[in-house]
N, C-alpha and C positions, 0 to 999 in steps of 0.2 A: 945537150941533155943526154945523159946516160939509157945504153939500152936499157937496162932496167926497170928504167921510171915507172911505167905500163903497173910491172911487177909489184913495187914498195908502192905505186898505190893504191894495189888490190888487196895487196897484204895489210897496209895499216886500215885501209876501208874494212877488212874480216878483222881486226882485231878488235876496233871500235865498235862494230855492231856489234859483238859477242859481248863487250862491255857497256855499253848502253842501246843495244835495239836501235833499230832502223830509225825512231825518232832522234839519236845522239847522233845518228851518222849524217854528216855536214860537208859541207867540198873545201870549208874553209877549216873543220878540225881537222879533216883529211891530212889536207897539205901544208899545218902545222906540225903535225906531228910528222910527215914524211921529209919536213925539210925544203919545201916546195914553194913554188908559188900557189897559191890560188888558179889563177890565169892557166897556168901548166897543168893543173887537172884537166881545164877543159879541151887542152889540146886530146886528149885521149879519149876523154868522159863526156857526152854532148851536156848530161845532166846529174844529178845525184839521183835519180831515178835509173839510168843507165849503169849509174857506177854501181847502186844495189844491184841491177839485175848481176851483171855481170859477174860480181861475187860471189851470188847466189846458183848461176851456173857454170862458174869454174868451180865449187864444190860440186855438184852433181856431173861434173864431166870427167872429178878426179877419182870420184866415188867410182865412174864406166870403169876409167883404168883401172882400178883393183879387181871389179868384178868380169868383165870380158874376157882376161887370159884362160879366164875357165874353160871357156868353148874349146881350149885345145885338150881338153881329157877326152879318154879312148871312149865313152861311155856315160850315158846319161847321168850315176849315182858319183859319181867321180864329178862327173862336170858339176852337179851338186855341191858337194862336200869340197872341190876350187873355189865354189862362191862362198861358200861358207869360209873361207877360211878368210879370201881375200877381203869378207866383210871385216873380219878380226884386224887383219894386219891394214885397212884403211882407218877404222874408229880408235888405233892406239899408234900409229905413225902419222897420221893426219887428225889430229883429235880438236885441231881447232874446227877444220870445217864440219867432222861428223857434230860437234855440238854445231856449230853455225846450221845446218841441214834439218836435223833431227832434236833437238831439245831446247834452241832456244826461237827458233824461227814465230816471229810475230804476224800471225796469221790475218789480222784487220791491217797490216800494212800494207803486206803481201799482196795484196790483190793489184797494186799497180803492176804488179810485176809479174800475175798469176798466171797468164799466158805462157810465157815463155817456161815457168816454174813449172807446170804442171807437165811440158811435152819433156822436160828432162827429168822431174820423179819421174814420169811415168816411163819413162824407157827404162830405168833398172828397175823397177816393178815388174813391168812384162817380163825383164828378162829371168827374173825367181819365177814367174809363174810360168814361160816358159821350160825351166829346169824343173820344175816340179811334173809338170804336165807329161815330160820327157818321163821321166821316169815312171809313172802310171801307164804311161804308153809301151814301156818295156817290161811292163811286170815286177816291179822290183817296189812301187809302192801300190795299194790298192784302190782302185777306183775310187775317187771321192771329188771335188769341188777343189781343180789345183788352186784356184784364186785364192782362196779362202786359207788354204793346206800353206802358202808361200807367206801369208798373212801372217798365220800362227808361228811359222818358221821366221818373218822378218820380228816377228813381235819376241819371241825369245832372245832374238838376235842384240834386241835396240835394248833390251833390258839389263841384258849384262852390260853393254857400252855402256850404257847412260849413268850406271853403279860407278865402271870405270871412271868416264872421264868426268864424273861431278865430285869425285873422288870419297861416295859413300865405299869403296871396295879396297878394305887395306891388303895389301898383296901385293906380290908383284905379276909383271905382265905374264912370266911366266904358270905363274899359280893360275891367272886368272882365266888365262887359255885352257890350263886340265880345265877348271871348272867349264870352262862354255864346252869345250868338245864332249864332257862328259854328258852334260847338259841335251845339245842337240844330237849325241849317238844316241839318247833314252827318246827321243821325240823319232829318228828315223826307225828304229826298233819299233814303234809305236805305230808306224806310217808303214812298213812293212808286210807283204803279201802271204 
């Protein structure tokens, strides 16, 4: 068996849900389309329950990498404005999983899996609302409810993606970045002390 295996059948596992939802995703369409056996799924995958989860959080673990290098900026609005970007450069270099994550995720299925789903949203959550908080804490943004402030900032965030990658936004990636920077510079102006 090739290293790989693990790999092409997480990959064709994300490309099949994103084309028909968690109810299309099968261990036996899986491993048709990767070229597999059936049987070889479950050397990896105990269940198709397992192989969702785990699709579902190697997107929210790819999503960490983009957003965590942040933490190396000198400065709370910096370490901001790293998340921000690395939100960008994950939703258009990874644009299967930010759909998989963020726009197409079937929420009545989900819940088998909602455990594990929930402790890995919720860790790059905290960590905007940490960045947020951070900067209230410096004086750089004004007192207010960071949960709520990282909300409004992920919600601007998902809206331009979602244009992106459902391909309502004709442009290119570069166009579409002025627009989001310009976008979230008028909201940190906004949030501003």
């Amino acid at each position: 068996m090739l290293p790989d295996t693990k790999e092409k059948i997480l990959s064709v596992a994300c490309e099949i849900y994103l084309h028909a939802g968690s109810k299309g995703l099968s261990m036996r369409k899986v491993a048709e389309k990767a070229g597999i056996s059936a049987t070889a799924i479950y050397r990896h995958f105990e269940s198709k329950d397992a192989l969702h989860r785990q699709v579902l959080v190697d997107g929210f673990r790819t999503f960490g990498t983009y957003l965590y290098p942040a933490l190396a900026g000198p400065d709370p609005l910096t370490r901001l404005h790293l998340a921000a970007e690395g939100f960008f450069r994950f939703a258009t270099e990874q644009s299967r999983y930010y759909e998989l994550l963020f726009l197409s995720m079937d929420c009545l299925d989900e819940a088998k899996v909602q455990a594990v789903l929930k402790r890995e949203a919720r860790q790059t959550y905290k960590f905007m609302i940490e960045r947020v908080q951070e900067c209230m804490d410096a004086g750089v943004f004004r007192q207010d409810n960071a949960e709520e402030i990282a909300m409004l900032l992920l919600s601007v965030c998902n809206g331009f993606f979602g244009l992106y990658v459902s391909g309502k936004f004709e442009g290119s990636t570069d166009t579409m970045k002025a627009l989001y920077e310009r976008s979230y510079q008028r909201l940190i102006h906004g949030l501003a002390v």
